[in-house]
PyMOL Python script that loads the backbone (N, CA, C, O; Angstrom):
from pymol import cmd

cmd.read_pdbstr("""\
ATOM      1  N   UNK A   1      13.956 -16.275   8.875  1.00  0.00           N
ATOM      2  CA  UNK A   1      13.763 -14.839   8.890  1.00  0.00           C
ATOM      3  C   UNK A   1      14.134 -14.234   7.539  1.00  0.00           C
ATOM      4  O   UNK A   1      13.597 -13.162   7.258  1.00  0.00           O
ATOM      5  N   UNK A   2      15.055 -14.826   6.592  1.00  0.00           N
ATOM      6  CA  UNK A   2      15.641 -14.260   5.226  1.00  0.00           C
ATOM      7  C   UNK A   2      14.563 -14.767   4.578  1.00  0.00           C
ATOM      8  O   UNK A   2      13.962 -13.997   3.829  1.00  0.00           O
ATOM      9  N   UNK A   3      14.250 -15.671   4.668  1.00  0.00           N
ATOM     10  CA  UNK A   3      12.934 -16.107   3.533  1.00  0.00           C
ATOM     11  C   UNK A   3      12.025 -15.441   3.671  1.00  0.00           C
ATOM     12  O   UNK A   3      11.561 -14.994   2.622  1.00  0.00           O
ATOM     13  N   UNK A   4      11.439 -15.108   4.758  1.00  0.00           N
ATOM     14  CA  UNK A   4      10.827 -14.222   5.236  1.00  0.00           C
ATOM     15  C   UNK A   4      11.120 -12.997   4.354  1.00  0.00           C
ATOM     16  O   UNK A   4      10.748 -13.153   3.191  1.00  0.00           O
ATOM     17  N   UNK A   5      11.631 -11.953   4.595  1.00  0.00           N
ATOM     18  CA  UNK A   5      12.030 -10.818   3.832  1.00  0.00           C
ATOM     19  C   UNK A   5      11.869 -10.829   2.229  1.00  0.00           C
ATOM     20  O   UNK A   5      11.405 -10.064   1.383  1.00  0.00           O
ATOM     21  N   UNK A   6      12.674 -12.459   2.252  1.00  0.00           N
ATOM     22  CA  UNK A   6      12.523 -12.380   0.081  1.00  0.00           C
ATOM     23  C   UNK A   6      11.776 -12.375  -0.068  1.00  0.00           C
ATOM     24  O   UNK A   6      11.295 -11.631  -0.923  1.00  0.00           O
ATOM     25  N   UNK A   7      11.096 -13.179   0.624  1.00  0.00           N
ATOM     26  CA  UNK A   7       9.198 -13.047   0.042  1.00  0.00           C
ATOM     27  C   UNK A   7       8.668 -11.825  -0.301  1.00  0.00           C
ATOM     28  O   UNK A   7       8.365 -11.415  -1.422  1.00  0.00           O
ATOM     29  N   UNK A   8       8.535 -10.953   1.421  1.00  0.00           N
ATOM     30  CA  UNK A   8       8.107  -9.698   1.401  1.00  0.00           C
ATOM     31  C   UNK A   8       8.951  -8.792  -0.168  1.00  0.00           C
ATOM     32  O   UNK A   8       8.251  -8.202  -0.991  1.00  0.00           O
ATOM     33  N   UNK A   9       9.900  -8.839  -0.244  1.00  0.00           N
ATOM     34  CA  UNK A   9      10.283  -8.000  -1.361  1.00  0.00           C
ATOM     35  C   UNK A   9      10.209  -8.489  -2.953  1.00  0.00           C
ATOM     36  O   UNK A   9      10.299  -7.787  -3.961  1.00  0.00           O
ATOM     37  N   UNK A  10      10.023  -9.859  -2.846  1.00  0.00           N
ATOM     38  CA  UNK A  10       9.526 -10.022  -4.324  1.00  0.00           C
ATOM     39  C   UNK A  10       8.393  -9.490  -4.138  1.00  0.00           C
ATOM     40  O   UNK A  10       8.374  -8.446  -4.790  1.00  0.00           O
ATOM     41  N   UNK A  11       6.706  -9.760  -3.188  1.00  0.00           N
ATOM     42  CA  UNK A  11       5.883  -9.321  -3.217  1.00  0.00           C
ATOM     43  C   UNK A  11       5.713  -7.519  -3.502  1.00  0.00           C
ATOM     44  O   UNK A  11       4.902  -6.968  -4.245  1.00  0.00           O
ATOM     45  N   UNK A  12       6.822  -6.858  -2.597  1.00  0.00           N
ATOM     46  CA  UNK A  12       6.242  -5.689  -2.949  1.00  0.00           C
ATOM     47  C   UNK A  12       7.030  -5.441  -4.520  1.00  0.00           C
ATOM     48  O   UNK A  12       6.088  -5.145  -5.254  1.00  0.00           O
ATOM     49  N   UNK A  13       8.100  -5.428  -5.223  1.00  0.00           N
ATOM     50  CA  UNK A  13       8.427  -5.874  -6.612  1.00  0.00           C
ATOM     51  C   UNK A  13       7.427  -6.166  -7.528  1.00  0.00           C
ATOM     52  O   UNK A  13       7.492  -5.631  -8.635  1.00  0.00           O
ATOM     53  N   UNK A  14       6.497  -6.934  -7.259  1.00  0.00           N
ATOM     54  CA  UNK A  14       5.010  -7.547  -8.399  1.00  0.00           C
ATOM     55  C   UNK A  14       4.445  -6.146  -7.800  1.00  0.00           C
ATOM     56  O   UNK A  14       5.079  -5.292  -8.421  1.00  0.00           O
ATOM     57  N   UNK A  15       3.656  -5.556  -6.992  1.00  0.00           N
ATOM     58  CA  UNK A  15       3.218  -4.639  -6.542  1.00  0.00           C
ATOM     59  C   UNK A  15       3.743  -3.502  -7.451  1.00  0.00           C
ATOM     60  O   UNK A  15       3.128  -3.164  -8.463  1.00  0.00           O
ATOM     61  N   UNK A  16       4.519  -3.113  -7.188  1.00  0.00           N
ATOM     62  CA  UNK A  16       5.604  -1.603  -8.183  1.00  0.00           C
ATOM     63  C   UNK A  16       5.270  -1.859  -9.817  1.00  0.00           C
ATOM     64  O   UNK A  16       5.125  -0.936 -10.619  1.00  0.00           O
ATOM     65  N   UNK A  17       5.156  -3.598 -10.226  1.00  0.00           N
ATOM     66  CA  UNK A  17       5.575  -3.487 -11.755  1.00  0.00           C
ATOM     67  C   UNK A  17       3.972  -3.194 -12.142  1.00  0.00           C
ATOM     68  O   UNK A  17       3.848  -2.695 -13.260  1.00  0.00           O
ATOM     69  N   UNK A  18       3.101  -3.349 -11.631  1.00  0.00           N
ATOM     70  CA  UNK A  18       1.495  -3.242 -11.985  1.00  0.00           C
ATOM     71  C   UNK A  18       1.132  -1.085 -11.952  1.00  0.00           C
ATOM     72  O   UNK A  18       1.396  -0.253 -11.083  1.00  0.00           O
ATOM     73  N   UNK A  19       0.568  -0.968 -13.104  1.00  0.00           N
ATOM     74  CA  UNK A  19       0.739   0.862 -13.043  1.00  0.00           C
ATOM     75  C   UNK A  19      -0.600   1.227 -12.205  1.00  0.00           C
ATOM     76  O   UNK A  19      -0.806   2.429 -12.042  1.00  0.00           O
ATOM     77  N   UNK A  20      -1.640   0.200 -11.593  1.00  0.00           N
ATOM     78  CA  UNK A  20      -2.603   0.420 -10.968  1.00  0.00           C
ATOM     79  C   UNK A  20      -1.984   1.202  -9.347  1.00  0.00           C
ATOM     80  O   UNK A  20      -2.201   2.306  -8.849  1.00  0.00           O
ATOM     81  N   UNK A  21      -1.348   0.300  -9.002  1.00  0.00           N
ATOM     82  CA  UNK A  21      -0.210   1.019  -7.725  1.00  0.00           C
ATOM     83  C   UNK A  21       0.031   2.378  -7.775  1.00  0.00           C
ATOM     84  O   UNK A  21      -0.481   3.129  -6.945  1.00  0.00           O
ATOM     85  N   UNK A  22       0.999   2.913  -8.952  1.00  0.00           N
ATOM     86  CA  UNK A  22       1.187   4.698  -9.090  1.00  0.00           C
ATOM     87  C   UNK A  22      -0.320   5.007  -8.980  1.00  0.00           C
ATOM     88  O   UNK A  22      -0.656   5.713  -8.029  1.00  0.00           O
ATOM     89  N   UNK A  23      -1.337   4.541  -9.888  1.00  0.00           N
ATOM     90  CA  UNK A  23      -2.694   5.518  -9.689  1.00  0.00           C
ATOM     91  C   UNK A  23      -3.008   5.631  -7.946  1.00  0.00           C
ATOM     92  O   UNK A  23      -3.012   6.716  -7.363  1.00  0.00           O
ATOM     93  N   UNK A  24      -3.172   4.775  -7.503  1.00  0.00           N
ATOM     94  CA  UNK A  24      -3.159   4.523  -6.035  1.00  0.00           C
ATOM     95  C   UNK A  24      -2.457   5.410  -5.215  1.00  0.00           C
ATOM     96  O   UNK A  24      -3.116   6.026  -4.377  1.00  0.00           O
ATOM     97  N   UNK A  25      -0.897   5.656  -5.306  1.00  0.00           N
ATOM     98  CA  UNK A  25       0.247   5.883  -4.668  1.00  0.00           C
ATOM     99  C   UNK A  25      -0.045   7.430  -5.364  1.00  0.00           C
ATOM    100  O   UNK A  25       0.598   8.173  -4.622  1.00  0.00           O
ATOM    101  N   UNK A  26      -0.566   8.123  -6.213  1.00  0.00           N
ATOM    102  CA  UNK A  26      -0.654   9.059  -7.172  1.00  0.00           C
ATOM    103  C   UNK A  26      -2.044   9.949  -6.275  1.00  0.00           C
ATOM    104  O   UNK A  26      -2.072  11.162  -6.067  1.00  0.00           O
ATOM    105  N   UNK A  27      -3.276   8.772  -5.791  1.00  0.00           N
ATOM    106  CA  UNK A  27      -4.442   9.312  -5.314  1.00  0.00           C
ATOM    107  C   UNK A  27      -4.069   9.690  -3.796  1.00  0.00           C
ATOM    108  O   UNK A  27      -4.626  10.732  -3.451  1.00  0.00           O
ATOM    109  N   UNK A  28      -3.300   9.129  -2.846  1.00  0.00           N
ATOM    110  CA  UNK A  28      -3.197   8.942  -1.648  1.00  0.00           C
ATOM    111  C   UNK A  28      -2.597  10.355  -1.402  1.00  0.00           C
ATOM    112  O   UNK A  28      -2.907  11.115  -0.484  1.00  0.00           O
ATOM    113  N   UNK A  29      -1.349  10.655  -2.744  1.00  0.00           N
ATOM    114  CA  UNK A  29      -0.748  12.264  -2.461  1.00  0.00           C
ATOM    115  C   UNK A  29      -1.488  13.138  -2.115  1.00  0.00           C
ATOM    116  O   UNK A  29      -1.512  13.868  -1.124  1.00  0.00           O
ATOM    117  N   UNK A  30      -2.694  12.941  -3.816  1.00  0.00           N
ATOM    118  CA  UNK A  30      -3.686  14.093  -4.163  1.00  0.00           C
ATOM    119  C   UNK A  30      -4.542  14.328  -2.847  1.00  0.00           C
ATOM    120  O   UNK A  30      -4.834  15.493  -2.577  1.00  0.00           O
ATOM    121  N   UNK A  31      -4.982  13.268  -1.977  1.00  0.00           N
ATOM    122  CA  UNK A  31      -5.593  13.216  -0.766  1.00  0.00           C
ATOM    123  C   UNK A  31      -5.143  14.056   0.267  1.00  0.00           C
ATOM    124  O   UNK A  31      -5.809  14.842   0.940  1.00  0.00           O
ATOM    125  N   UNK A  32      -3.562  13.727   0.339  1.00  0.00           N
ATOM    126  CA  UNK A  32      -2.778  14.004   1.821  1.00  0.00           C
ATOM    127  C   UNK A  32      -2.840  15.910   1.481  1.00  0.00           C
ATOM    128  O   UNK A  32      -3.276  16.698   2.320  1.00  0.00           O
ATOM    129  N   UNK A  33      -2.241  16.394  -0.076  1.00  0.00           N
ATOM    130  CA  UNK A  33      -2.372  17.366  -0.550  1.00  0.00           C
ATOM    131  C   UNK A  33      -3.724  18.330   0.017  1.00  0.00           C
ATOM    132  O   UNK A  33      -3.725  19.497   0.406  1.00  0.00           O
ATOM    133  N   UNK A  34      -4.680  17.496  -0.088  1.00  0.00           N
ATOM    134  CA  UNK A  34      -6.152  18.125  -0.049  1.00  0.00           C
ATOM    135  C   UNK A  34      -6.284  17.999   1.469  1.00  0.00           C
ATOM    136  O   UNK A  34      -6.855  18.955   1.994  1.00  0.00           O
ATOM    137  N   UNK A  35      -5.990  17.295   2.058  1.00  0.00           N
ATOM    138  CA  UNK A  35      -6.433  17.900   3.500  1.00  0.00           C
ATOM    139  C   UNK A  35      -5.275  18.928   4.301  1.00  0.00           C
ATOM    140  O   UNK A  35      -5.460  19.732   5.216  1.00  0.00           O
ATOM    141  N   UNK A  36      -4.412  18.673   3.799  1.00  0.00           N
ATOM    142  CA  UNK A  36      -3.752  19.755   4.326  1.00  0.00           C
ATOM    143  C   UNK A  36      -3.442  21.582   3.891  1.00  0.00           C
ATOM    144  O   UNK A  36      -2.954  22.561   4.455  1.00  0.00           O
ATOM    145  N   UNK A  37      -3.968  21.311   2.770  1.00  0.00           N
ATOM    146  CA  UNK A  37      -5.209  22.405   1.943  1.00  0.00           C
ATOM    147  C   UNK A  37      -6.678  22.709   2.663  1.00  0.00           C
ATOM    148  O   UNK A  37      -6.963  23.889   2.865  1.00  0.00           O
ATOM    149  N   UNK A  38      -7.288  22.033   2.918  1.00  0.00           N
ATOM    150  CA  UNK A  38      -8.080  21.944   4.043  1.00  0.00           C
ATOM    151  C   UNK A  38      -7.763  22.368   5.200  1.00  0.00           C
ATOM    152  O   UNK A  38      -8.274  23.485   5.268  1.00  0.00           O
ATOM    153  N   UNK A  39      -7.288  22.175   6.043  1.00  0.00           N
ATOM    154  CA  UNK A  39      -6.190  23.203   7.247  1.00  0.00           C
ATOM    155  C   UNK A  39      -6.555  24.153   7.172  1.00  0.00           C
ATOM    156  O   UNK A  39      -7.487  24.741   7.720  1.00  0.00           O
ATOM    157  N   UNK A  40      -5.530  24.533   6.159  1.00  0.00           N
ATOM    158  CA  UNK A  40      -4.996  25.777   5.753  1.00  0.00           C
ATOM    159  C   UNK A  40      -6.061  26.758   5.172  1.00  0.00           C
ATOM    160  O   UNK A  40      -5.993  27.970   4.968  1.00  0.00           O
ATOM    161  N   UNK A  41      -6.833  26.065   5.016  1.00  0.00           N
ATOM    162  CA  UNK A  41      -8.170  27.207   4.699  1.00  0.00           C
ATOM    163  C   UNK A  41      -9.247  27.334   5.820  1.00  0.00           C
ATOM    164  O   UNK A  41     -10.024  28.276   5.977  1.00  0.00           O
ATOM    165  N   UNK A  42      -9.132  26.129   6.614  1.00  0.00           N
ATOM    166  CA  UNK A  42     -10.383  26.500   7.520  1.00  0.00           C
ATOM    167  C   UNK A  42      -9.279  27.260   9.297  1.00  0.00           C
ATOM    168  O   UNK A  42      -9.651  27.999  10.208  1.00  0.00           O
ATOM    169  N   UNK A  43      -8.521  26.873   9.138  1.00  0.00           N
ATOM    170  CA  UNK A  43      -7.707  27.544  10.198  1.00  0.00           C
ATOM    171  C   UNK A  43      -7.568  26.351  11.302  1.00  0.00           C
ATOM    172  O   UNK A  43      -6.685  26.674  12.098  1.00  0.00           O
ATOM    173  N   UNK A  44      -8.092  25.180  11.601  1.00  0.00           N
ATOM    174  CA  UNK A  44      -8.102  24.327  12.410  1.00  0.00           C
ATOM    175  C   UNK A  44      -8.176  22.994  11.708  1.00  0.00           C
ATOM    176  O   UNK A  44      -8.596  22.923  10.553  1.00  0.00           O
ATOM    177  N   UNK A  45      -7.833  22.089  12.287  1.00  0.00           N
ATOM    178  CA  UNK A  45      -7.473  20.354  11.975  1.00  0.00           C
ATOM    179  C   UNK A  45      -8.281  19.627  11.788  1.00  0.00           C
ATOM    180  O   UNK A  45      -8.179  18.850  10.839  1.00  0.00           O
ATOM    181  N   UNK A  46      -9.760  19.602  12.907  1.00  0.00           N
ATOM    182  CA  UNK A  46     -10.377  19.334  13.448  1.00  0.00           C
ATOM    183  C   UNK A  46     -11.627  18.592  11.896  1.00  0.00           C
ATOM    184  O   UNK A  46     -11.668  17.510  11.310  1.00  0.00           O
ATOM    185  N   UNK A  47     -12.234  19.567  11.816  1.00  0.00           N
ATOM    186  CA  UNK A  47     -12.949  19.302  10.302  1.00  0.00           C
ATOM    187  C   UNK A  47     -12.386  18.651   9.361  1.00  0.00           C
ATOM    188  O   UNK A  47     -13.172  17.826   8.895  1.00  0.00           O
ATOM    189  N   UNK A  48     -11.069  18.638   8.711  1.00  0.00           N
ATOM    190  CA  UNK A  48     -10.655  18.211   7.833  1.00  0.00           C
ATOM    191  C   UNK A  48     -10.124  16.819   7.952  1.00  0.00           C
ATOM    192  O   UNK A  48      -9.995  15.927   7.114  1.00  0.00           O
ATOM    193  N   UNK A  49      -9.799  16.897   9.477  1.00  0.00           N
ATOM    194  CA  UNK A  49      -9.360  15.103   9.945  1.00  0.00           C
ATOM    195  C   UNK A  49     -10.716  14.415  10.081  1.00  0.00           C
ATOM    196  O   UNK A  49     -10.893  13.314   9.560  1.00  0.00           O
ATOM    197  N   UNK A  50     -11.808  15.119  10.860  1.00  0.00           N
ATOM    198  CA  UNK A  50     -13.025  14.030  10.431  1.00  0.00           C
ATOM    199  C   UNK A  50     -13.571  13.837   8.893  1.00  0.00           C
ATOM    200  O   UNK A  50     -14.662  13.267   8.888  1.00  0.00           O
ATOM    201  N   UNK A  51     -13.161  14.116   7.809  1.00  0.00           N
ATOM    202  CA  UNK A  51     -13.963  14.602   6.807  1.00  0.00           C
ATOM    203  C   UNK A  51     -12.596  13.293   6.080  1.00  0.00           C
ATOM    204  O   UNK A  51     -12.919  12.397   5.301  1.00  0.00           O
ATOM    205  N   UNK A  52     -11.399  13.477   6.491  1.00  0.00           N
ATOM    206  CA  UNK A  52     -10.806  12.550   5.773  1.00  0.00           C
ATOM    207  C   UNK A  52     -10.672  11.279   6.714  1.00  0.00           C
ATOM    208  O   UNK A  52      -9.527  10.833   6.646  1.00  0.00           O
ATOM    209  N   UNK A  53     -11.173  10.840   7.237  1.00  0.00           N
ATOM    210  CA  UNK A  53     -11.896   9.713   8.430  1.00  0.00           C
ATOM    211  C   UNK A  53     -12.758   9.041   7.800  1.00  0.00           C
ATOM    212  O   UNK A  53     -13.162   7.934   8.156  1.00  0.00           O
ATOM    213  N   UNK A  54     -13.098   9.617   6.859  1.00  0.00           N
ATOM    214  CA  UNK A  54     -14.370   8.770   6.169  1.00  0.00           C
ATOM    215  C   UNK A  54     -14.125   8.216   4.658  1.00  0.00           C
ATOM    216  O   UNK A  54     -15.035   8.015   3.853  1.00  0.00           O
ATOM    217  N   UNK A  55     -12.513   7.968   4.370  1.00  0.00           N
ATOM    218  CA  UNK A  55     -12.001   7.736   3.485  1.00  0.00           C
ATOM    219  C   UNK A  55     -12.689   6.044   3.486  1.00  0.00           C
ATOM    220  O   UNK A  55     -13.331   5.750   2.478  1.00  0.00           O
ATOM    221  N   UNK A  56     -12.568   5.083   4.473  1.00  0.00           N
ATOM    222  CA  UNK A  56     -13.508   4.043   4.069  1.00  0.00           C
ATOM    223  C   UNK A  56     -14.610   4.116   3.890  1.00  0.00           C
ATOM    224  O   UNK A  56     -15.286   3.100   4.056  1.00  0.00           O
ATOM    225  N   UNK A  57     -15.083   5.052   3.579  1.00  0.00           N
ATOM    226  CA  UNK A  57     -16.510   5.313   2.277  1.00  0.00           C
ATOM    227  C   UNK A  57     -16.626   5.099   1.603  1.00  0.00           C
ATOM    228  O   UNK A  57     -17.358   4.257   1.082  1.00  0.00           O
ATOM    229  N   UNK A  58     -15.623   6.086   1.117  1.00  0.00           N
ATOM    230  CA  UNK A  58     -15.362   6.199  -0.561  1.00  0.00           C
ATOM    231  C   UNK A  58     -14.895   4.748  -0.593  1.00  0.00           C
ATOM    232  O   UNK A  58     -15.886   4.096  -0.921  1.00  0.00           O
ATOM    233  N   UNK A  59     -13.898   3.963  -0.416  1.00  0.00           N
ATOM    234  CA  UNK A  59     -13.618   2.824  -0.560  1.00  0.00           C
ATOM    235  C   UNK A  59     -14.720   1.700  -0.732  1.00  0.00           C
ATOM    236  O   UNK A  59     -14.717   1.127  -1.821  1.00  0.00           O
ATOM    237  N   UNK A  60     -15.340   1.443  -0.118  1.00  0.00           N
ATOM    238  CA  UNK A  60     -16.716   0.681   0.132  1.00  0.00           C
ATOM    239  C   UNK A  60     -17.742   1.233  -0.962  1.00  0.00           C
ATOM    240  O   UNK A  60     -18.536   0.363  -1.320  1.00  0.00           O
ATOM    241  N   UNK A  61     -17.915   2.495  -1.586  1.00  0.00           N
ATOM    242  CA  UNK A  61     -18.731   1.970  -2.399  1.00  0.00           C
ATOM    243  C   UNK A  61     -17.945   2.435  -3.780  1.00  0.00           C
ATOM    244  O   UNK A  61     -18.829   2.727  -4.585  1.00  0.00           O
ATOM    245  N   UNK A  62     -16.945   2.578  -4.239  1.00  0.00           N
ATOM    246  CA  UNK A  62     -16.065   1.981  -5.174  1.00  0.00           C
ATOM    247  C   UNK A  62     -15.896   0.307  -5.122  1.00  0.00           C
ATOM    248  O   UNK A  62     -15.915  -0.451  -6.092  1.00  0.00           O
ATOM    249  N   UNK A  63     -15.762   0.032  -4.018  1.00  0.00           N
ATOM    250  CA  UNK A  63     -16.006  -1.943  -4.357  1.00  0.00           C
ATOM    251  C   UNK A  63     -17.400  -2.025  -4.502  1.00  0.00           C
ATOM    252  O   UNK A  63     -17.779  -3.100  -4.966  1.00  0.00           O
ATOM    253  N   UNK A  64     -18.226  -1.249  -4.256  1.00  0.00           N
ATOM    254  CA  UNK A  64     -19.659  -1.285  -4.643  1.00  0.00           C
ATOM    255  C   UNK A  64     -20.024  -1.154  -6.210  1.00  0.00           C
ATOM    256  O   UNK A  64     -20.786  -1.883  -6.844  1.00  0.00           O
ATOM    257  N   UNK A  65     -19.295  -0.048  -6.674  1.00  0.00           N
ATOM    258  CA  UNK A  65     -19.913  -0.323  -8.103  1.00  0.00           C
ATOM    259  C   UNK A  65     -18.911  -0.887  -9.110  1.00  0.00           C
ATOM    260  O   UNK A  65     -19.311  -1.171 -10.239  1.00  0.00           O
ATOM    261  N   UNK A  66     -17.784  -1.043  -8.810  1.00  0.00           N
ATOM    262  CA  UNK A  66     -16.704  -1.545  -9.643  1.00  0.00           C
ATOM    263  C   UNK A  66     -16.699  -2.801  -9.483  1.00  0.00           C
ATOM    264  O   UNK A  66     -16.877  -3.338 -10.577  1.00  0.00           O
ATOM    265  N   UNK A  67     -16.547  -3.766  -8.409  1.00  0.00           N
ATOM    266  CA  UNK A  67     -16.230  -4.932  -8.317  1.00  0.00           C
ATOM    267  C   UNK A  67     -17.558  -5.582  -7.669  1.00  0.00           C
ATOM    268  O   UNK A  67     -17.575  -6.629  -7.021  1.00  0.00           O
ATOM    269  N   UNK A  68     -18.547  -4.851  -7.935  1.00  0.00           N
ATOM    270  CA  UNK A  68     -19.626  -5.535  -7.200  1.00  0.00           C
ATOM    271  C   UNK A  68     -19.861  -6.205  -6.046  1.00  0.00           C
ATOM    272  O   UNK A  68     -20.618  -7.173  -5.986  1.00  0.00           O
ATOM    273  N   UNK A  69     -19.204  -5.711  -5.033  1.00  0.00           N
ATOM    274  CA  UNK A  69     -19.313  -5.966  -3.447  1.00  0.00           C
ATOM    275  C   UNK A  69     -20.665  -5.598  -2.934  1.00  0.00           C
ATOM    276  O   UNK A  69     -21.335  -4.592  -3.166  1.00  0.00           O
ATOM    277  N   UNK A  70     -20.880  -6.481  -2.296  1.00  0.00           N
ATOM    278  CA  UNK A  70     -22.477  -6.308  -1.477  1.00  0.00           C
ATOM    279  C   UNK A  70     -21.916  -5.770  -0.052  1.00  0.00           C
ATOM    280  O   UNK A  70     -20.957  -6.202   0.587  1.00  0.00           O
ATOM    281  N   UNK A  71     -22.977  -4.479   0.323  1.00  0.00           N
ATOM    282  CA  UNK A  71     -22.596  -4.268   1.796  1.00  0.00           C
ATOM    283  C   UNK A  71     -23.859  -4.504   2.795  1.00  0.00           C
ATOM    284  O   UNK A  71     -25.039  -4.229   2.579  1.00  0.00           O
ATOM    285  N   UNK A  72     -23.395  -4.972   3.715  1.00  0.00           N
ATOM    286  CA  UNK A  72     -24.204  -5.609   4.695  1.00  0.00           C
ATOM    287  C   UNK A  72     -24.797  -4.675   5.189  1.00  0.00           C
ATOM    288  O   UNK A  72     -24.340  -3.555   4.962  1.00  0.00           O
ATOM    289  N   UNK A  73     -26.093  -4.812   6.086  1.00  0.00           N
ATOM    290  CA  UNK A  73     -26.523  -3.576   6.784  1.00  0.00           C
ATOM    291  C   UNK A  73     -25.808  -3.023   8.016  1.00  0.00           C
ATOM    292  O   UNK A  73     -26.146  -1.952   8.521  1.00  0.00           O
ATOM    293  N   UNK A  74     -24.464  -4.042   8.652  1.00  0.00           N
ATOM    294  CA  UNK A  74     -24.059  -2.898   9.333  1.00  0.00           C
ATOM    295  C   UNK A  74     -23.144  -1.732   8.525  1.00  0.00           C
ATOM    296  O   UNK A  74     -23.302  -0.523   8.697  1.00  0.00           O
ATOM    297  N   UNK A  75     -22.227  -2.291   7.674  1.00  0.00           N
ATOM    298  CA  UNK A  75     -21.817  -1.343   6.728  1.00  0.00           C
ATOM    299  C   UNK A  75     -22.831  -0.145   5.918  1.00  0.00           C
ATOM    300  O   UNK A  75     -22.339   0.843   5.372  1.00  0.00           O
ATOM    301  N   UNK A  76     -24.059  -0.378   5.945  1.00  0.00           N
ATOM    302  CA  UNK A  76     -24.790   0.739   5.506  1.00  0.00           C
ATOM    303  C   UNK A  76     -25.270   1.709   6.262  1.00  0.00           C
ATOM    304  O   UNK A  76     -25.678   2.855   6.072  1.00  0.00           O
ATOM    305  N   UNK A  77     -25.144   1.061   7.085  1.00  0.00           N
ATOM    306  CA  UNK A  77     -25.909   2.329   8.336  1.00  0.00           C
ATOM    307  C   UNK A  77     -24.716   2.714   9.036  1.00  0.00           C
ATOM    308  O   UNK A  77     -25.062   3.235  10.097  1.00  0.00           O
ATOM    309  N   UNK A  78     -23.041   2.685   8.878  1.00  0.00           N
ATOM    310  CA  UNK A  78     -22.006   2.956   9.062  1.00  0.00           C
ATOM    311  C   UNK A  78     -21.593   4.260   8.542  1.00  0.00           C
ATOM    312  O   UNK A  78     -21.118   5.267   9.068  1.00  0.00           O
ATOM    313  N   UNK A  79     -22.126   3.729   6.591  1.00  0.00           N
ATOM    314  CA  UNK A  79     -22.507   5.293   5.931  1.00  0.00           C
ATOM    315  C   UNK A  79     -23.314   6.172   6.374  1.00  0.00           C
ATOM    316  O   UNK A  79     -22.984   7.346   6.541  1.00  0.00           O
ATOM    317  N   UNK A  80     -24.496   5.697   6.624  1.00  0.00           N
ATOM    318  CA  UNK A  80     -25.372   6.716   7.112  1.00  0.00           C
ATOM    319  C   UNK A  80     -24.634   7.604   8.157  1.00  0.00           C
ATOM    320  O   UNK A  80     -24.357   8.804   8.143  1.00  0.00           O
ATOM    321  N   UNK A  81     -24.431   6.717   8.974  1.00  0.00           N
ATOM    322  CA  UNK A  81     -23.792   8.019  10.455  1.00  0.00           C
ATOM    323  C   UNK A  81     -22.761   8.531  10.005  1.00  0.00           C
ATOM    324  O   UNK A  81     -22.520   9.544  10.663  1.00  0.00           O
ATOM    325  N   UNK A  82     -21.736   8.302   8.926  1.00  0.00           N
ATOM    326  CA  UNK A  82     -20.487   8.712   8.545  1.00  0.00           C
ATOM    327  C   UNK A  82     -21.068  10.504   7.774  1.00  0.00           C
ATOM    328  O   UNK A  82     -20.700  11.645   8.055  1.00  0.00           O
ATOM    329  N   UNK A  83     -22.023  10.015   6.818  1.00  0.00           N
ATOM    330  CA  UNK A  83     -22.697  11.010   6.328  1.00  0.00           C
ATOM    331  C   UNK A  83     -23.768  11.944   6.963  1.00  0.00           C
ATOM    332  O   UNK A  83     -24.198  12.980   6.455  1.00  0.00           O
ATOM    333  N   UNK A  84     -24.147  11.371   8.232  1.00  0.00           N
ATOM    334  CA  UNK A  84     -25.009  12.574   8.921  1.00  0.00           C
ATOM    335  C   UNK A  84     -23.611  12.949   9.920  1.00  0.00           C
ATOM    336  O   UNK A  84     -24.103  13.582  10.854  1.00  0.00           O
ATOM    337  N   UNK A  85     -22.702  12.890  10.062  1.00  0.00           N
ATOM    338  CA  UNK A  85     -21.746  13.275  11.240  1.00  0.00           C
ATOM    339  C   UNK A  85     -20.838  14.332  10.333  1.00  0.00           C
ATOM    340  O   UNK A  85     -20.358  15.316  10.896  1.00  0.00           O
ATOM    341  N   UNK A  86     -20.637  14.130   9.066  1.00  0.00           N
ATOM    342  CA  UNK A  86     -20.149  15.130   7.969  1.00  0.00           C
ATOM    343  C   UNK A  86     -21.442  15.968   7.897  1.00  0.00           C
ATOM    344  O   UNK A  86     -21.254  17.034   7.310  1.00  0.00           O
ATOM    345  N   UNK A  87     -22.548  15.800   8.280  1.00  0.00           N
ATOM    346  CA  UNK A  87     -23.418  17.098   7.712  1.00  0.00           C
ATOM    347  C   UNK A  87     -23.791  17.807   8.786  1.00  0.00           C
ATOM    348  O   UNK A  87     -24.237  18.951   8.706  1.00  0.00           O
ATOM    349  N   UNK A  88     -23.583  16.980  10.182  1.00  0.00           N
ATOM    350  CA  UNK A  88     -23.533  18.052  11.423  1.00  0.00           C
ATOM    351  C   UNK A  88     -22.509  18.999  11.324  1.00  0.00           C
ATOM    352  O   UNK A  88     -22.532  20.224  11.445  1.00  0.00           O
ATOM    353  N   UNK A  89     -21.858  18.431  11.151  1.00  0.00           N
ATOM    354  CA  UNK A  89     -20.254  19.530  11.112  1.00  0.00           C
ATOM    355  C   UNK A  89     -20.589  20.513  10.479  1.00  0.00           C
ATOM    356  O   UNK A  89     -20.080  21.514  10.983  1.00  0.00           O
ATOM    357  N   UNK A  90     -21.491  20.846   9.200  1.00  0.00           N
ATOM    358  CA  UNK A  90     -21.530  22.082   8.463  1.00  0.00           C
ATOM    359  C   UNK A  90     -22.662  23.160   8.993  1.00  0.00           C
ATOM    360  O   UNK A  90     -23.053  24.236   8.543  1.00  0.00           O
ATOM    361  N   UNK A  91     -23.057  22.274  10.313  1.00  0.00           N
ATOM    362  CA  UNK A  91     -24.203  23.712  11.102  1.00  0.00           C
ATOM    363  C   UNK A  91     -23.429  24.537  11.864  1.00  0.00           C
ATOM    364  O   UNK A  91     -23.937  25.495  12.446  1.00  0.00           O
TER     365      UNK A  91
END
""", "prot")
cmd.dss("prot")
cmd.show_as("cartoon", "prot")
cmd.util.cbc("prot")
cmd.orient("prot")
């Protein structure tokens, strides 16, 4: 069970010393920031929790053009409904 743990904490240790992490740990704020800015402007939860629901989007096609990940067709038509279910919301 102790080996266990050292592991886990050297691992997160290599994690902290890499400055890609703060950008990460830096974006996740700017996120949490923005939907709860979101709230607060539309008066209800509702919109802004589906709208940040679709954060594996953005993820998926950032490995799309950065690291060159191929997405399968169920992942594409995942977007699709992700993106027609964000554009119902605005009727």
């Amino acid at each position: 069970m102790l080996l266990v743990k050292k592991r886990r904490l050297e691992n997160i240790k290599q994690v902290l010393k890499s400055r890609w992490s703060y950008v990460g740990f830096s974006i996740g704020v700017l996120g949490t920031i923005g939907t709860f800015a979101a709230i607060d402007v539309t008066g209800d939860a509702t919109t802004p929790a589906i709208v940040s629901a679709a954060s594996p989007l953005v993820t998926a096609y950032l490995a799309f053009f950065f690291d060159k990940e191929h997405l399968s067709a169920m992942q594409r038509a995942g977007a699709v409904v992700i993106v027609a279910g964000i554009m119902l919301l605005s009727l």
